[in-house]
C-alpha positions in Angstrom: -22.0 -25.0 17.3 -19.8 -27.6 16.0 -18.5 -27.7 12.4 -17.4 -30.5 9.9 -13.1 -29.8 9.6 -13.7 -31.2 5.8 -16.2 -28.1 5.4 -14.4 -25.7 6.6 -11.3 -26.5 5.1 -13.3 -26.6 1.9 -13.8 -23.2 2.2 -10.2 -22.0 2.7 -9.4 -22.5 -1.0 -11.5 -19.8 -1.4 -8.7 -17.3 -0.3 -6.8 -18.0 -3.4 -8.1 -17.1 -6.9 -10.2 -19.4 -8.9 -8.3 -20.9 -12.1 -10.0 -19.2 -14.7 -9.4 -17.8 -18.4 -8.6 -14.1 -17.7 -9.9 -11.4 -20.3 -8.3 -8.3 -20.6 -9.5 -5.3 -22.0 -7.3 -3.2 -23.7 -8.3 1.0 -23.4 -6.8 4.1 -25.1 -7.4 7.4 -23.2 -8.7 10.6 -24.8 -6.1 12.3 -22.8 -4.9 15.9 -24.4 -1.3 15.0 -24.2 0.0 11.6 -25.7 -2.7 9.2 -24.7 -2.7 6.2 -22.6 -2.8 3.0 -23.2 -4.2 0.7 -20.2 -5.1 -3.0 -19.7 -7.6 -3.9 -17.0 -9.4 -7.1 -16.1 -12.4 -7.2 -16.5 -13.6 -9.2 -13.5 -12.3 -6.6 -10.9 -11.1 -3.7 -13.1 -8.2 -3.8 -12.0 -5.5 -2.2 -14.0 -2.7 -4.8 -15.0 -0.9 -1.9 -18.0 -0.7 1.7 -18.0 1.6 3.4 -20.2 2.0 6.0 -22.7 1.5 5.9 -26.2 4.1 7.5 -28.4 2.5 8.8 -31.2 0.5 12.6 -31.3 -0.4 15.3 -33.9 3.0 17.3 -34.3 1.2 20.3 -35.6 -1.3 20.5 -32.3 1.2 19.3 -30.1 -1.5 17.0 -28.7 -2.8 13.2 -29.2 -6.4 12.7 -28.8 -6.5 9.0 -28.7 -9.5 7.4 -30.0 -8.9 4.1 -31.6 -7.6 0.1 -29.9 -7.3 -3.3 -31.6 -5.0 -5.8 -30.4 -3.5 -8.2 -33.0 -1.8 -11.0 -31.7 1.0 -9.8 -29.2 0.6 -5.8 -30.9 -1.5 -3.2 -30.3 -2.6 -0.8 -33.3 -4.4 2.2 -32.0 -5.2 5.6 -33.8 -5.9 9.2 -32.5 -8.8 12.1 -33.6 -6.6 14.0 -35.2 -4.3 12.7 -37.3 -5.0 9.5 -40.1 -2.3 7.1 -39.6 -2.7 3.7 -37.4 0.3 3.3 -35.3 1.5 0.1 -33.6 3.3 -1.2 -30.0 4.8 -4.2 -28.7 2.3 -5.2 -26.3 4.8 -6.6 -23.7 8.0 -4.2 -24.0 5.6 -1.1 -25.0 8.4 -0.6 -27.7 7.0 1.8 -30.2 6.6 -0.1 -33.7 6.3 2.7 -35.6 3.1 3.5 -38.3 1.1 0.9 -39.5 -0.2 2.4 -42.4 -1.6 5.7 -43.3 -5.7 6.3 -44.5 -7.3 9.7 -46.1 -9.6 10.1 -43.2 -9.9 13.5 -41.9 -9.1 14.7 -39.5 -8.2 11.3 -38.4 -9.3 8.0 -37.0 -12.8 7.8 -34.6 -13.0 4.0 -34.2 -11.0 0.7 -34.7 -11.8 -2.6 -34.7 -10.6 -6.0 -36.1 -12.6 -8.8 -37.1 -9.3 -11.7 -37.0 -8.4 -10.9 -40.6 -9.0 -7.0 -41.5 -9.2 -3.8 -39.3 -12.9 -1.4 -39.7 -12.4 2.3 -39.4 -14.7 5.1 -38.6 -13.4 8.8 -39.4 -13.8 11.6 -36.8 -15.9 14.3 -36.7 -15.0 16.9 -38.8 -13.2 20.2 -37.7 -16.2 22.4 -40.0 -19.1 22.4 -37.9 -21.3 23.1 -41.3 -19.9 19.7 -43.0 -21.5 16.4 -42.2 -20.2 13.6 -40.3 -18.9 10.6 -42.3 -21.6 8.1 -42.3 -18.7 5.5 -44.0 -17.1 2.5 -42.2 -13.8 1.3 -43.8 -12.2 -2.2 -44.3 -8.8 -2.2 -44.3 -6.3 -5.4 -44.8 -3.5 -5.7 -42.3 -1.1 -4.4 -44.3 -3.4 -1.1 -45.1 -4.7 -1.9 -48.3 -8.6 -0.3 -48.6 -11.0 -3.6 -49.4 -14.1 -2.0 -49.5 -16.5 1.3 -48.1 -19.6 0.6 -46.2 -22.2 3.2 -45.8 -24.3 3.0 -43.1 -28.3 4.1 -42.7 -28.0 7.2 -40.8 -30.5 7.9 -37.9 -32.1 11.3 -38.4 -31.5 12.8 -34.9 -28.0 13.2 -35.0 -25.3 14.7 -37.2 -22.3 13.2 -34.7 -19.8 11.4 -36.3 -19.6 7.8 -34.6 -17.0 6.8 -32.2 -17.8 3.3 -31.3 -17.8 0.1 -33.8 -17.5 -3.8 -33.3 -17.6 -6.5 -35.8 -19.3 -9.3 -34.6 -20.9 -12.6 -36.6 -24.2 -11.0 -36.2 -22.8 -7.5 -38.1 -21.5 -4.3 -37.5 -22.4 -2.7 -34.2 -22.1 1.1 -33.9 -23.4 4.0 -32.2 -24.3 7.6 -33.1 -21.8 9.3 -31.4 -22.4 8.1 -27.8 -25.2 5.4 -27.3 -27.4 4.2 -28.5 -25.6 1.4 -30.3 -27.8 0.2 -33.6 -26.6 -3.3 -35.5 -26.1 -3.5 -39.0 -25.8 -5.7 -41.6 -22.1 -6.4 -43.2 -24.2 -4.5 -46.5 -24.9 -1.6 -44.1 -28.6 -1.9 -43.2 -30.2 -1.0 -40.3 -31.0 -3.9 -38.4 -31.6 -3.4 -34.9 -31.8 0.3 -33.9 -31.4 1.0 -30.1 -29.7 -2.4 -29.3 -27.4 -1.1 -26.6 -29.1 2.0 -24.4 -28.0 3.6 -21.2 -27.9 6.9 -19.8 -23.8 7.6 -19.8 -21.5 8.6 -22.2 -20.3 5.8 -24.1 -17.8 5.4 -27.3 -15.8 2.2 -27.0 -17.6 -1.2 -27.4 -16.0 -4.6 -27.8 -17.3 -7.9 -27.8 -16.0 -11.1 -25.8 -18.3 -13.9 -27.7 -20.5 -13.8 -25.3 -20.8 -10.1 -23.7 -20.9 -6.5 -25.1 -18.2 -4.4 -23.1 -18.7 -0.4 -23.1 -16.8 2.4 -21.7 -18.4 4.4 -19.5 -16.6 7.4 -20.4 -17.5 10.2 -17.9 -17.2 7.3 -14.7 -14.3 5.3 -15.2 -16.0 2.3 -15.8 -16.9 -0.3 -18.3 -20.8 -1.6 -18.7 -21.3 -5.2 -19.7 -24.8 -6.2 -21.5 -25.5 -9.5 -23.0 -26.2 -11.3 -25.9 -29.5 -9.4 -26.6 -28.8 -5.9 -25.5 -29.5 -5.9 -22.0 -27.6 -4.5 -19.4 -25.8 -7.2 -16.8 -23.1 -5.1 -14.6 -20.6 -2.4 -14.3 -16.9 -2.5 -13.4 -15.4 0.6 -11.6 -11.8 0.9 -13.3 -8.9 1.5 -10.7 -5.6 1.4 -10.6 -4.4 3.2 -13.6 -2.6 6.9 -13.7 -5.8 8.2 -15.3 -8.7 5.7 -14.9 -11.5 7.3 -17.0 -11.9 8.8 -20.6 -11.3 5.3 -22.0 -12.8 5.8 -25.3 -12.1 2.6 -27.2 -11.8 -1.5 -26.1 -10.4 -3.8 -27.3 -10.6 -7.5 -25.5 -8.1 -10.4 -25.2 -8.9 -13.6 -23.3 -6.4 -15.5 -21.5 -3.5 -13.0 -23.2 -0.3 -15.8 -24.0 2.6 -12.7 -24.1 3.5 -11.4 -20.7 1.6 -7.9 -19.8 3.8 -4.7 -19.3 4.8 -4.1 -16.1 2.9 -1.8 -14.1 4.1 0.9 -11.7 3.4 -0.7 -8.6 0.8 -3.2 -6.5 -2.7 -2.7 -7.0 -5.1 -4.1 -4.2 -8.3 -5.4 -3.9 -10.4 -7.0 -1.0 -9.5 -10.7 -1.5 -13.1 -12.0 -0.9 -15.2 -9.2 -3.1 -12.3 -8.0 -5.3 -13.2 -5.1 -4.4 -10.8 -1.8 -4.5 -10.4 0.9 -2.2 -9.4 1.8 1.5 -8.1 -1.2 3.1 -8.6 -2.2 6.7 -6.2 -3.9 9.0 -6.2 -7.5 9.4 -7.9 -7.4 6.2 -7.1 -10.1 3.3 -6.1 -8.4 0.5 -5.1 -9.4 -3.4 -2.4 -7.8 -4.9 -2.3 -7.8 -8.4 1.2 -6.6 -10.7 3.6 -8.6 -12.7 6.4 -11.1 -11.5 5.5 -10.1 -8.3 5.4 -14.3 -7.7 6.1 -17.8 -9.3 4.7 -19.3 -12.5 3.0 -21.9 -11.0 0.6 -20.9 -8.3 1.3 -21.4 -4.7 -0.9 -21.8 -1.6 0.2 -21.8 2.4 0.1 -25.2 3.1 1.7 -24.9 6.6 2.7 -22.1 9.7 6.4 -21.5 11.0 8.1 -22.1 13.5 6.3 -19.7 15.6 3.0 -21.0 15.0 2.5 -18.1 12.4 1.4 -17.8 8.8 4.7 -16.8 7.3 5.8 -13.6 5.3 7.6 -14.9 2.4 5.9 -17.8 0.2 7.8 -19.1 -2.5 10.3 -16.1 -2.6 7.0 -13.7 -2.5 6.7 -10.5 0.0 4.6 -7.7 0.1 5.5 -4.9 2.4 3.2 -2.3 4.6 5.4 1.0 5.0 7.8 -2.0 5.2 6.4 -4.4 7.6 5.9 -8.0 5.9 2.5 -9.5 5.8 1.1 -13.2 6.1 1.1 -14.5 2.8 -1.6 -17.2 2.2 -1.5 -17.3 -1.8 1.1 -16.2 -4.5 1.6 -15.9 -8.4 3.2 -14.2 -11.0 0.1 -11.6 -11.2 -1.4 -12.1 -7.9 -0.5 -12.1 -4.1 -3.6 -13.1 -1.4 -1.5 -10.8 1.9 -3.6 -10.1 5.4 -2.8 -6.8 6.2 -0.8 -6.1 9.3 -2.2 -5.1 12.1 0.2 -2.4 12.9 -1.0 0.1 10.4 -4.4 0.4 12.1 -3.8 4.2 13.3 -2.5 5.1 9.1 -4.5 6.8 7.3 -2.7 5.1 4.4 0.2 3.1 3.9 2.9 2.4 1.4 2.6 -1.4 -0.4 5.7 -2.4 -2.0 5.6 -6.1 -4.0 8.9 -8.0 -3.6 10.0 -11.6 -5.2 13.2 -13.2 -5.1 14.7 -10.0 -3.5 13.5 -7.3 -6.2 11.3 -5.1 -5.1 8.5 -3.1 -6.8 7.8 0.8 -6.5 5.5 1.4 -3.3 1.9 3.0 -3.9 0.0 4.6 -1.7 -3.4 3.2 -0.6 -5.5 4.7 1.8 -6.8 3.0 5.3 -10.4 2.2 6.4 -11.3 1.6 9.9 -13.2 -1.6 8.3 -13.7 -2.8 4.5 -16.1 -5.9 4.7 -16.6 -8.7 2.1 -18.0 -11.7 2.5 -16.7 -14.9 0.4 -18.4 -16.3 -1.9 -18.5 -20.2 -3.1 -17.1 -19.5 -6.5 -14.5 -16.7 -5.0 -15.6 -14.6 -7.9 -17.0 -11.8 -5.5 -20.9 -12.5 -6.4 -23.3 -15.0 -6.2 -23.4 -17.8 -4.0 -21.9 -17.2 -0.4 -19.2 -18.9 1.7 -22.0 -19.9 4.0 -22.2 -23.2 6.0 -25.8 -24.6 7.3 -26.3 -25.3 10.9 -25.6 -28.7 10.3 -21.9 -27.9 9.2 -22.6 -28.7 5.4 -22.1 -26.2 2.5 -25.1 -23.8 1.8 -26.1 -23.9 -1.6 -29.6 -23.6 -3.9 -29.4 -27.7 -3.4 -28.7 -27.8 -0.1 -30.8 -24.5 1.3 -31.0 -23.3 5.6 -34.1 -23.7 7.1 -35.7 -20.4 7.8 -34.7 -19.5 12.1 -31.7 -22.0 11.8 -28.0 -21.0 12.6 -25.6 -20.4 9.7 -21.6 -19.4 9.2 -20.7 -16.5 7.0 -16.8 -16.0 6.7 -16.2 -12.5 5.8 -12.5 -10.6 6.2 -12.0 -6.6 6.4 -13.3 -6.2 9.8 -10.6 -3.8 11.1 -9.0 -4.1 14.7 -9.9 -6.6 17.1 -10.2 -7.1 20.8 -8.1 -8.7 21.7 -5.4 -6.8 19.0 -4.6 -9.1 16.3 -1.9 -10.9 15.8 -0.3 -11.3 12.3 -0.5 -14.8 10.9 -2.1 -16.5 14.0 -3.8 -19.4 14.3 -7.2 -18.5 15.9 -7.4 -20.8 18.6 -8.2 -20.1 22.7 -9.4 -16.2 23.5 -10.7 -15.6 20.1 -10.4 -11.9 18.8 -13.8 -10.0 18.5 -14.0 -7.2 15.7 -13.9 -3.4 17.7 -16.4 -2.0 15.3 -20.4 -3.6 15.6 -20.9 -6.2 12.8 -24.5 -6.8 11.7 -26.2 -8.8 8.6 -29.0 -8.6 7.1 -30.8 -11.1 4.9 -33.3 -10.0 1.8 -32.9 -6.4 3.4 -34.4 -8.1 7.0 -31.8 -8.1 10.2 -30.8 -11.2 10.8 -29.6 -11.9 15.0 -25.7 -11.8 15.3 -24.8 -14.0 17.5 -20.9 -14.7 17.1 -19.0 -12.3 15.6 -15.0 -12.7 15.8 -11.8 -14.8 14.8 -13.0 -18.4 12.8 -11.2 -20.9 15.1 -8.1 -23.0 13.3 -8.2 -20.0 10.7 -5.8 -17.3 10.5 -6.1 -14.0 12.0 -8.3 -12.0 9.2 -10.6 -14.4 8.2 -14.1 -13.4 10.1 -16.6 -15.7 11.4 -20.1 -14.3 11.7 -22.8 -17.0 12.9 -26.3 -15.3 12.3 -30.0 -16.9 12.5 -32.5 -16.8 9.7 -34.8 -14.5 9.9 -38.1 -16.1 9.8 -39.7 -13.8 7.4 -36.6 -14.9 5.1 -38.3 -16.0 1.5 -37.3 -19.2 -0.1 -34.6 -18.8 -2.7 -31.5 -17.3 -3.0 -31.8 -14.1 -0.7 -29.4 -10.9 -0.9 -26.8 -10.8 2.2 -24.8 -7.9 3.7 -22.6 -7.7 6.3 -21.9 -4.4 8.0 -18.9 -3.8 10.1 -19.1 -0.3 11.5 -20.2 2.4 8.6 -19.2 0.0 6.4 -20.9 -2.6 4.2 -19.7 -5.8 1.8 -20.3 -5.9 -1.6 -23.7 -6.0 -3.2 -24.4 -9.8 -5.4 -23.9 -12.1 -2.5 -26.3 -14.7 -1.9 -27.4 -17.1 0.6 -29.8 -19.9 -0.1 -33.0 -20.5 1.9 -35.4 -23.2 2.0 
């Protein structure tokens, strides 16, 4: 098959991240010694702040956190059992003492803020035989009580609630874990059973546009709509202790530099996906100052014909061996993993720019870790698919059912012949060890190419499949499987 060039270098900017507004949301842990206090994005759950707060009950010896708002460039946060509202410097972590002090007992359940006041919910009491406090309380910045809100209890519980956001539409609150009910700012039912779901659930916030819960139990958040209805999950990685989050607070496109975090956290660079990595694999690492300000992308190879190591003053290290670097930024590096650490079961990443270095972590290996790019380099939706014709695939511009199309994947693991960090695929073009196979709208589709994407560089897979003629029209479901191991669910390709 031939190929347009424009096409497929169209699809190269892929490898680096799409210029978005970044949300953040903000966690507190219900860990039993001080709690922690994490930051994770919420389009890959990747942790970007971990740290501990400060602040717990001096006569238990413990902090059961419980309570997050973030006001401008602090963070207030509260704990179960005690009824003060502390604050931190979001970016130095500096502790910024108490806030103010309420007569909730035995402390402080919820918190959110509204842009002008915080609302409070009090935890459940330490009596078994007294009530829960069905109050929510509006406090001013500067802790002064504006008013008491009772809400319309639902009769099947007697759990104090641990989960409140303030929204245009009203108060949104659950009855100890979901389901989430709305209320009016006068404290009427309005909608009972808005949010549902089957896990354990306390913190909620809201974007503007989405509803964000924790997922207490499974480290993850759960993202539902306008209306109620459930849209996705993120798994949360990266953090000392990624689950228990049990409040949220969210910040889009954050203007004061994040804390720094321990050391690189990876993802698959085409489904942002964490876990094992593969050799050969392109992989983004996420931290802080671990690049430039301004974005850069590999525009050129050395003098050796190679995708070079260091871009812009970036590095990042594979139990010290440099990879290609295609992409860096001050948050984010787009690496291929060398192919020397195919044997490892894991392998040490350090970060380095402009000659500091970050701590190493420890991330483990996969024989293969597929994922398939995708047109908006989000992860989901649309694939990185050219037609048989060499043009872009796309709901307006759909393959004809038994045609030839291009899928370009990366996380395929050792090749034959063994890769070559940062080459050019060009002449005897590497094929993957492990079997790759597709299927389209659950149907197996015929592989017939499998291996290096000529004038790309070594990582980046090239899979040329047919349509299977059974394929419905529409946007079909695609997978690619490289050994025992599959891409990530959400990718599309479009058929006519």
């Amino acid at each position: 098959m031939t190929f347009r060039a424009a096409a497929i270098l169209s699809l190269m900017s892929i490898w680096a991240p799409v210029s978005r507004a970044q949300t953040t949301v903000w966690g507190i842990n219900a860990s039993f010694g001080n709690p922690h206090i994490q930051a994770y994005d919420l389009a890959t759950g990747v942790a970007m702040a971990d740290f501990t707060a400060p602040h717990k009950d001096a006569n238990r010896g413990r902090a059961n956190g419980r309570g997050i708002a973030v006001v401008g460039t602090t963070i207030y946060y509260t704990l179960a059992d005690t009824p003060n509202v502390y604050k931190t410097d979001m970016a130095s972590q500096a502790d910024l003492g108490i806030a103010f002090t309420t007569p909730l007992s035995p402390g402080i359940n919820s918190l959110a803020w509204d842009g002008a006041s915080f609302w409070l919910l009090a935890s459940q009491p330490t009596d078994p035989t007294r009530p829960a406090d069905d109050n929510v309380y509006q406090y001013s910045l500067a802790g002064k009580l504006l008013q008491t809100l009772v809400l319309a209890r639902p009769s099947n519980t007697n759990l104090a609630r641990d989960g409140l956001e303030v929204t245009p539409a009203g108060l949104v609150a659950n009855r100890g874990s979901v389901p989430y009910d709305v209320y009016s700012f006068s404290g009427q039912m309005q909608q009972a059973l808005f949010i549902t779901a089957t896990f354990r659930t306390t913190g909620i916030a809201f974007d503007g546009t989405n509803y964000i819960v924790s997922d207490v139990i499974n480290g993850r958040l759960a993202i539902f709509n306008a209306s109620g209805a459930f849209v996705r999950s993120v798994d949360l990685t990266g953090a000392a202790i990624p689950f228990g989050i049990v409040d949220l607070a969210v910040v889009s496109s954050p203007t004061a530099p994040l804390p720094a975090p321990a050391g690189p956290r990876a993802a698959n660079a085409a489904s942002y996906a964490s876990g094992p990595i593969a050799p050969g694999e392109i992989v983004a690492i996420f931290g802080s100052a671990v690049g430039p300000d301004t974005p850069v992308g590999v525009t050129s190879i050395n003098a050796a014909g190679l995708v070079d190591s260091v871009l812009a003053g970036s590095r990042v290290l594979f139990d010290g061996v440099p990879a290609p670097v295609i992409f860096t930024s001050s948050k984010q590096i787009n690496v291929i993993t060398p192919y020397s650490v195919a044997a490892k079961s894991s392998v040490q990443v350090a970060t380095e720019y402009l000659g500091v270095r970050s701590p190493a972590v420890s991330i483990p290996m996969a024989a293969s870790a597929p994922g398939i790019f995708t047109a908006s380099g989000s992860g989901t939706g649309q694939g990185a698919i050219l037609n048989e014709d060499g043009s872009v695939n796309s709901s307006a511009n759909p393959a004809r059912r038994g045609s030839i199309v291009v899928i370009y994947a990366t996380g395929e693991g050792q090749t034959n012949p063994a890769g070559l960090d940062g080459k050019i695929a060009a002449g005897t073009l590497p094929a993957p060890v492990l079997p790759v196979s597709v299927t389209v709208n659950s149907t197996a589709a015929d592989v017939l190419y499998a291996g290096a994407a000529p004038g790309l560089v070594a990582g980046a897979l090239q899979v040329n499949v047919r349509v299977p003629l059974n394929a419905p029209s529409g946007n079909n479901a695609i997978l690619c499987g490289i050994g025992s191991a599959f891409s990530q669910p959400g990718v599309t390709i479009a058929i006519q």
